[in-house]
DOFITI-198497 format. One line per field, with one value per residue (C-alpha): residue in one letter; x, y, z; chain. Coordinates in pm, 1 decimal. Each point is the difference from the previous one (the first is absolute). Layout:
BEGIN
type <- a, ...
c1 <- X, ...
c2 <- Y, ...
c3 <- Z, ...
mol <- A, ...
This chain:
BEGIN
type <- x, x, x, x, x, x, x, x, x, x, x, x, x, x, x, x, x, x, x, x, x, x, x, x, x, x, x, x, x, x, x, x, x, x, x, x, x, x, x, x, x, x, x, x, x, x, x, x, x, x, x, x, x, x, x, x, x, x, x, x, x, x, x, x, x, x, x, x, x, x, x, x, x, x, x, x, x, x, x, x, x, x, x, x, x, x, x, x, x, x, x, x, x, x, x, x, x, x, x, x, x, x, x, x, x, x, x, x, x, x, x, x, x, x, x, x, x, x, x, x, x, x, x, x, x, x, x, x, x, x, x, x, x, x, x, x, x, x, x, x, x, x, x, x, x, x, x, x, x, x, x, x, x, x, x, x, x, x, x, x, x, x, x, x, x, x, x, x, x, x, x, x, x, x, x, x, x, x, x, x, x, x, x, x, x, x, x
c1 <- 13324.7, -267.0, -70.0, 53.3, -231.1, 56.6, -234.2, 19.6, -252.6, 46.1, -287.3, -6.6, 60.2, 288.8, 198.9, 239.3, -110.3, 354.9, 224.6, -182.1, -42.7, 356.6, 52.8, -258.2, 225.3, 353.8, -189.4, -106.5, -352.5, -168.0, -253.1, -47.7, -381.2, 25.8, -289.2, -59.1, -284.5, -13.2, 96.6, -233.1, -144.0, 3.2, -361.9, 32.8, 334.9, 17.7, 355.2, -0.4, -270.8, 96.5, 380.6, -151.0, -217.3, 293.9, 225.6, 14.8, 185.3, 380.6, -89.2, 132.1, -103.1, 272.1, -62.9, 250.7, -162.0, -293.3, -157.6, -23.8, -232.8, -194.5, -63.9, -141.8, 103.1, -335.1, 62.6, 304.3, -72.2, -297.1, 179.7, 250.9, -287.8, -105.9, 362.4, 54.6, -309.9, 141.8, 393.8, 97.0, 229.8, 69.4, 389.1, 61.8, 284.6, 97.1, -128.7, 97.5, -321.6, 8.5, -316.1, 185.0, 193.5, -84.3, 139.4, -230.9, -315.1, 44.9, 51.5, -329.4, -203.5, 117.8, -122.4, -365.5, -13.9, 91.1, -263.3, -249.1, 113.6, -45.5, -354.7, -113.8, 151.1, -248.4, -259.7, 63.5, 33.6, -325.6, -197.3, 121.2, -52.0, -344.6, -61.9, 116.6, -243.1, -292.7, 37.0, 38.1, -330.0, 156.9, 32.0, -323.4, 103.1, -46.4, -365.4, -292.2, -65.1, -329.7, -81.1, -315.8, -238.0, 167.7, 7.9, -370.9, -106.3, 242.5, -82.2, -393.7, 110.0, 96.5, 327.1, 237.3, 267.8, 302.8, -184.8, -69.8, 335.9, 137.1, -250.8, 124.8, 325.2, -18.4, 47.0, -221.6, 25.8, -92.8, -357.1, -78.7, 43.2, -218.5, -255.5, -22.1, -75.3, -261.0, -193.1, 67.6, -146.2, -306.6, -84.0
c2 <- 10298.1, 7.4, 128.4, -264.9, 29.2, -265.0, -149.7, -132.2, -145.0, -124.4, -209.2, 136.4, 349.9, -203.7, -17.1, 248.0, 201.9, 128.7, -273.3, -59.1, 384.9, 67.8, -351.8, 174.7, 339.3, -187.0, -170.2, 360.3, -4.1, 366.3, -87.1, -235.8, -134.4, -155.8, -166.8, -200.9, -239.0, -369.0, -140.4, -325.7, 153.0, 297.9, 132.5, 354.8, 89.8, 292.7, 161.9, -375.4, 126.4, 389.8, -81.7, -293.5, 271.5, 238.9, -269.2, 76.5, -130.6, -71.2, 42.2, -227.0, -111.2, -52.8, -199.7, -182.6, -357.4, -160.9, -50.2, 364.0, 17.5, -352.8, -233.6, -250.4, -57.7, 68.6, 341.1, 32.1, -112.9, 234.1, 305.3, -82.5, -35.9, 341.0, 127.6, -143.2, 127.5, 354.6, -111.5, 27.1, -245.1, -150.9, 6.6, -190.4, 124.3, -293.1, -280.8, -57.9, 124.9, 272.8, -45.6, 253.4, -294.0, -294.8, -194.5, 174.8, -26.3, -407.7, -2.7, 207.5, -238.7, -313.0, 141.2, 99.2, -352.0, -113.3, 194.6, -172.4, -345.3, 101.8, 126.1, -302.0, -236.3, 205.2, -23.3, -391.3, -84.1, 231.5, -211.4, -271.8, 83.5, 94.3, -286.4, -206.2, 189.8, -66.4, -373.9, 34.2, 238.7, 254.6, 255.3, 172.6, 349.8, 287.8, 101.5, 109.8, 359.2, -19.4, 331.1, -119.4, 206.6, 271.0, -32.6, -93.5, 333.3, 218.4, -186.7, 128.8, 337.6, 25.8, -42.1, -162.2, -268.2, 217.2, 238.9, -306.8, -102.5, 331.5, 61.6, -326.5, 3.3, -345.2, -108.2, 67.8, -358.5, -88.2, 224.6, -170.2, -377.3, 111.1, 181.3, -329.1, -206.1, 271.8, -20.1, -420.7, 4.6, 200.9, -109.1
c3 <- 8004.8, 187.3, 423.3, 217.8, 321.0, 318.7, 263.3, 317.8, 230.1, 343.3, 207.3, 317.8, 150.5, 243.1, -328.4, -145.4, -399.3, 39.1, -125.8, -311.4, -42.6, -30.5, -199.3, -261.7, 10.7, -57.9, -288.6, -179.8, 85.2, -99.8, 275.8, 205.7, 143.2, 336.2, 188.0, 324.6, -89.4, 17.0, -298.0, -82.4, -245.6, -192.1, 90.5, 216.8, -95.3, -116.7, -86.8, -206.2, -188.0, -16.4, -150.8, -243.9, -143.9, -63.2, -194.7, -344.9, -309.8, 133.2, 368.9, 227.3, 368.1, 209.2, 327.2, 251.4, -10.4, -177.0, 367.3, 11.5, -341.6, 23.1, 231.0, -247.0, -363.6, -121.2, 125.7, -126.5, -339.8, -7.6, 131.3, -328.2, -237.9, 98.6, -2.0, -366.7, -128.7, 50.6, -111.0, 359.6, 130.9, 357.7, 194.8, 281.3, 204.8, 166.7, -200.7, -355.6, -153.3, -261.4, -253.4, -211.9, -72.3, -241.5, 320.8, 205.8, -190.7, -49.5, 389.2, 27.2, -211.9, 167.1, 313.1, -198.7, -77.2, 328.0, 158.6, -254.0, 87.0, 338.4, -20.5, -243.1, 289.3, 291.8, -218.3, -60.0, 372.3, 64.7, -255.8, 156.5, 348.8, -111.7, -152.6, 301.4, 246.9, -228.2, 7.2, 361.7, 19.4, 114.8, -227.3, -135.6, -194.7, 62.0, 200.2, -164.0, 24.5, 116.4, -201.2, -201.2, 203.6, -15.2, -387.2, -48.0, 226.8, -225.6, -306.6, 87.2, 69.7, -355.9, 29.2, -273.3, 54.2, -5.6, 255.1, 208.3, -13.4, 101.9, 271.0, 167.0, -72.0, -205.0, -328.6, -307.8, -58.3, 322.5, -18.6, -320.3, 157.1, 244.5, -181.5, -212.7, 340.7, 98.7, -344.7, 3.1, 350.3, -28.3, -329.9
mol <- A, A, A, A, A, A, A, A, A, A, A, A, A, A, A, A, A, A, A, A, A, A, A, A, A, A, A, A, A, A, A, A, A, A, A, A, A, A, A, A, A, A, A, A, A, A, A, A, A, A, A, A, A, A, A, A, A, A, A, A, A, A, A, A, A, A, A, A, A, A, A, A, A, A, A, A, A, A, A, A, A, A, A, A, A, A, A, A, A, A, A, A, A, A, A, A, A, A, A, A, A, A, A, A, A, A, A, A, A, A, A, A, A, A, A, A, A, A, A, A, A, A, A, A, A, A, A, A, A, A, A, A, A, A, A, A, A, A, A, A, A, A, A, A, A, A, A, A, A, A, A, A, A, A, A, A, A, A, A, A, A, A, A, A, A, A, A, A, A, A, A, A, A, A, A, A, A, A, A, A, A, A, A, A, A, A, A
């Protein structure tokens, strides 16, 4: 049997750690790793990220609800994937999810293939949205950087495309579209 580590997050300072601290205690957590950090997305939070590097083979990561972990499924399913890879599993205290479980896993994946139904349909109604504003003439992309003489003065300093790039803060890509203009244009 492996350690079994809990986390908590709240939002905002005006909310209380404390409840979910001493959930994670009556649950037999070794440790607990308690943040206040908004939760839409797992970027910046760090006690996330310091007790999912600690889980090891049999670990498992207690929290109190799924809200507390994820706000979106895609998160969710991703913070599994990365639990799985090291045979860590996920406990829910007050929702019936236990990935330790053959139960728990199946109700895992169902939400991983929600959450890719659910980006495929923002992608759909993007494409379509985009497609609507260009009949209209009203969408055009995204603007040109207007970087090309910027490129052509490096470019005749001697330097290469990946020193362009970095200089500028653009694209490799990007420098060599526009050192093919340069050359089409004063050739």
């Amino acid at each position: 049997m492996g350690k079994r580590f809990g986390y908590g997050r709240v939002s905002t300072t005006d909310q209380d750690l404390s409840i979910q601290a001493e959930a994670l205690e009556r649950a037999g957590c070794i440790a607990s790793f308690l943040e206040t950090k908004s939760g839409t997305t797992t970027e910046g939070r760090e006690e996330l990220r310091r007790v999912l590097s600690i889980l090891g083979e049999g670990d498992e990561l207690v929290v109190v609800r799924l809200d507390r972990l994820a706000r979106s499924v895609a998160d969710l399913a991703d913070i599994v994937r990365q639990m799985e890879k090291k045979g860590a599993s996920l406990r829910c205290i007050e929702q019936p999810v236990d990935t330790g479980s053959a139960a728990g896993r199946a109700f895992v994946g169902m939400l991983a293939v929600f959450a890719e139904f659910e980006t495929g349909l923002r992608r759909e109604r993007q494409m379509e949205g985009i497609a609507k504003a260009k009949r209209n003439g009203k969408y055009k992309g995204r603007r040109r950087l207007s970087v090309a003489d910027d490129v052509a003065r490096l470019a005749a300093d001697g330097q290469g495309p990946t020193a362009i790039a970095k200089a500028l803060g653009i694209g490799v890509a990007t420098v060599h579209r526009r050192l093919v203009e340069i050359r089409s244009v004063t050739s």
